[in-house]
Structure formats: C-alpha cells, structure tokens
C-alpha positions in Angstrom: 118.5 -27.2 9.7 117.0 -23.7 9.4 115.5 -22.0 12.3 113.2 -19.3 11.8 113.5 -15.7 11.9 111.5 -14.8 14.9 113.5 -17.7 17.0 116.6 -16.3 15.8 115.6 -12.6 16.9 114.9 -13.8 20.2 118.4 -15.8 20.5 120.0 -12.7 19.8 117.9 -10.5 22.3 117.8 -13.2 25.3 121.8 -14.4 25.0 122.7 -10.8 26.1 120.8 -11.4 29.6 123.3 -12.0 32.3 123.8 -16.1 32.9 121.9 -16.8 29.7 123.9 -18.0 26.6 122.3 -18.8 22.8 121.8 -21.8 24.2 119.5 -21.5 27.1 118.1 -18.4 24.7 117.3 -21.5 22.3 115.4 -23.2 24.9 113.7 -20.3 26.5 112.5 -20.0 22.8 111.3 -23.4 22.7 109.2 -23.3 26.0 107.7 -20.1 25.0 106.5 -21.7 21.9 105.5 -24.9 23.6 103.5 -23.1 26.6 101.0 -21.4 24.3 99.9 -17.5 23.2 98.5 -17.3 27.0 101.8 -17.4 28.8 103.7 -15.5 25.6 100.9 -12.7 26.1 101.4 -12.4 30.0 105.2 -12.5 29.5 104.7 -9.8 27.0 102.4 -7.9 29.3 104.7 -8.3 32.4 107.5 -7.1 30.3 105.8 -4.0 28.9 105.4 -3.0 32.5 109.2 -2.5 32.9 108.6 0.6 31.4 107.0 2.2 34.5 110.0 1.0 36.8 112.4 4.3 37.1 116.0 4.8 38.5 116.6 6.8 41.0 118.6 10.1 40.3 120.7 10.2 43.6 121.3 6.6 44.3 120.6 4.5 41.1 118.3 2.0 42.5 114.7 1.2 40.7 111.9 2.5 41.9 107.9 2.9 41.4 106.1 6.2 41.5 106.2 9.8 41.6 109.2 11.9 41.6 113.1 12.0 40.7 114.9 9.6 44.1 114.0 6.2 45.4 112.2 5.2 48.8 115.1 5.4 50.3 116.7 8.0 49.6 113.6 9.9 50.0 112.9 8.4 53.9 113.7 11.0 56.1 113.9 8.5 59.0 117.4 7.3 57.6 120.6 8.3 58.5 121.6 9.6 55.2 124.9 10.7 56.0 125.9 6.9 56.2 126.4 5.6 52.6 127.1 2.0 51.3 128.1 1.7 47.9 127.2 -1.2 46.3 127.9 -2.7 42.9 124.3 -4.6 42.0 120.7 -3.7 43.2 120.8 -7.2 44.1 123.6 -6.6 46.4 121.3 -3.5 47.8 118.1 -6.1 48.3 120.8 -8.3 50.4 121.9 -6.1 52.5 118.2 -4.1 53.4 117.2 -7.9 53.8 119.5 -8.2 56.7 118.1 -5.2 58.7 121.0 -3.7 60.1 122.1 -1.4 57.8 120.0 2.1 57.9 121.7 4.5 56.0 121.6 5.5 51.9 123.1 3.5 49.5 125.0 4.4 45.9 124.9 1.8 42.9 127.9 1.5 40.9 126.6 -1.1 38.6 128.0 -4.4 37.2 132.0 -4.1 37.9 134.2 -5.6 34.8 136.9 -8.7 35.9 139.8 -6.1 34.2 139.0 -3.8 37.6 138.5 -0.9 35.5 135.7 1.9 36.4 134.0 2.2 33.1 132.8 6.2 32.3 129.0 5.5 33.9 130.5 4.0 37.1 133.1 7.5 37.3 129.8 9.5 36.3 127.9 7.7 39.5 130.8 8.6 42.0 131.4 12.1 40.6 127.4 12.4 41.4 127.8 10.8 44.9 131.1 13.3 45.8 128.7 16.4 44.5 125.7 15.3 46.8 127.7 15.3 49.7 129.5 19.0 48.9 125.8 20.1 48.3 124.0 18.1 51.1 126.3 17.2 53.6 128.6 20.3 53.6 131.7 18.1 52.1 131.6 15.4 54.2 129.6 11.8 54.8 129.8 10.8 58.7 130.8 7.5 56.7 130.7 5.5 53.5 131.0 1.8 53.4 132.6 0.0 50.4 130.0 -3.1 49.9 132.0 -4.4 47.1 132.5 -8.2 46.4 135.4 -9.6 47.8 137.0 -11.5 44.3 140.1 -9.8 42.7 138.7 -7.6 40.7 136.6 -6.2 43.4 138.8 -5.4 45.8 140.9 -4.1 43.3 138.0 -1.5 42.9 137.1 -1.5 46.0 140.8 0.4 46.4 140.0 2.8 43.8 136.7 4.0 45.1 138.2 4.6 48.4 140.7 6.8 47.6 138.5 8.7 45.9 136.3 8.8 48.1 138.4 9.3 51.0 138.6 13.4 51.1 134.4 13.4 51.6 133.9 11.1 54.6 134.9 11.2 58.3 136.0 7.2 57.6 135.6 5.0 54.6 135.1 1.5 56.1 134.9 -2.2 54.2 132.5 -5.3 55.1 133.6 -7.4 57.6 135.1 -10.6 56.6 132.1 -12.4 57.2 132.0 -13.0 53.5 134.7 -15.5 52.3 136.9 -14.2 49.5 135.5 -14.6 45.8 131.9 -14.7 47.3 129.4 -12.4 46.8 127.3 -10.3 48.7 124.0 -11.5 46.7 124.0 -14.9 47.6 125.0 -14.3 51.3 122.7 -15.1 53.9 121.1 -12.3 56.2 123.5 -13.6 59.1 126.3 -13.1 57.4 126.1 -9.9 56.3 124.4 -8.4 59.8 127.9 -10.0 60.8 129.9 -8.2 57.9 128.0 -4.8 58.3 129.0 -5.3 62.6 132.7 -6.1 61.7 133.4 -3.8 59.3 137.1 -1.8 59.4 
C-alpha cells in the first residue's frame, strides 16, 4: 500500500530521534494527522522556538538569553573550580535536581557502546583542559567523572581521567550508589546525593 510523501518525510526525520524507530515515527505520524491542524500548528510553533535555545560555550549545556555561557557557569556563587563531567544534559538536570552538587559541569555528549571518544567529545575536553590553564592557573581543586556506570562508560570514564588527571588536585568517580549498567538520568535524587557523598 502506498504511503504518502509527506508521511514518509516525517518517518525519515522522526526515526533518527533517540528511542524512536520508523515505527513509532509511523504512528507519531498518524496521531498528528488524527489530532487536527490545531495541535500540528502548536507542535510546529513549539518547535520553531528551539531555535532561541543556545549552547553554552564553556560547558555545553542549553540555555535561554543573552551572552556566550550558561546560568551556571555564569553564577558567581558556585564553586567553579569543582567540575563534574557529565555525558547527557539529562544526566546534568539529575544531578542539579539532587542539590548537593554546587560546582560547574562539562557535557561530553551521547557516549558510543564501542567506548570510543568521537572528535566533538576530544574537542569538548581539549576546551575544558584550556579553561582551567586560562582560568584556574592549570589546575581544578577537582573534577568528578559522572559517567554511567555500563561497560562502555567506564571504559571512558578511564580515558577521560587520565587525561584529565595532570589539571586537577584529584579526579574522583560517583559513588556506587548507582548499580552497574544504570544510569545517572533515571536515578532518584537520593541516590545520587548518596553517589555525589561517596565518591573516591
């Protein structure tokens, strides 16, 4: 049976998103047909407003607003010689949820199962290691690996630490109040208030 162009286009576009295969694309489709032009048009608004949202220049989190860093890396009332690297925003959202954790924070982005740094997550660290030389005289009072504890994370989680070893007085992991394979996002605030405490 032939399926039209524009249903087709947005298969294409909407299988891409992280958890969403052709198939779910497929049904998005459908309910986006079956809802009517006043939900299409205020998903299509909503969506054009994406373009305002910015990434921040020092720490690669999103932000709203005027200038070139985030809120907080621009909050002078953090500690930002303290610096938790982090592989998701949503990992970020997780751990500023649990309100224990008041320093800066570096996204590395999405880490591949092969545990291979691709050239944007060497390009994030090589801007991370400059920032300290520049702002913290060539060395972080400490950086915390907030990496997901699966295979290929801690597998990473090795790599950034040696190269990030030679610019902090201590490079320290989460606590194991995370089990193994889980990950940080779907943690509960306990949890990682118990992580951030226990880390080594």
């Amino acid at each position: 049976m032939k399926v039209p162009q524009p249903i087709k286009h947005f298969v294409e576009i909407f299988s891409e998103l992280p958890g969403i295969g052709p198939r779910q694309a497929m049904r998005l489709a459908f309910y986006f047909i079956h809802r009517g032009l006043a939900v299409q048009g205020e998903t299509i608004r909503t969506l054009a407003e994406l373009k305002d949202i910015k990434v921040c220049k020092r720490c690669f989190y999103i932000y709203e607003g005027a200038g070139e860093v985030c809120d907080i890396c621009s909050d002078s009332h953090r500690d930002q010689s303290v610096i938790a690297v982090v592989e998701k925003e949503t990992d970020l959202l997780s751990l500023e949820n649990a309100k224990k954790f008041n320093g800066r924070y570096l996204v590395i982005g999405d880490l591949t199962k092969s545990g291979i740094l691709d050239t944007e997550q060497r390009l994030r660290l090589q801007s991370l290691k400059q920032w300290i030389k520049e702002s913290l005289g060539g060395k972080a009072k400490e950086i915390i690996i907030a990496i997901n504890p699966t295979s290929a994370g801690e597998l990473i989680a090795l790599m950034i630490i040696q190269e990030l070893k030679p610019f902090a007085e201590k490079v320290t992991k989460l606590g194991r109040g995370i089990p193994t394979g889980g990950e940080i996002e779907f943690a509960d605030e306990e949890t990682l208030r118990e992580a951030l405490t226990r880390r080594d």
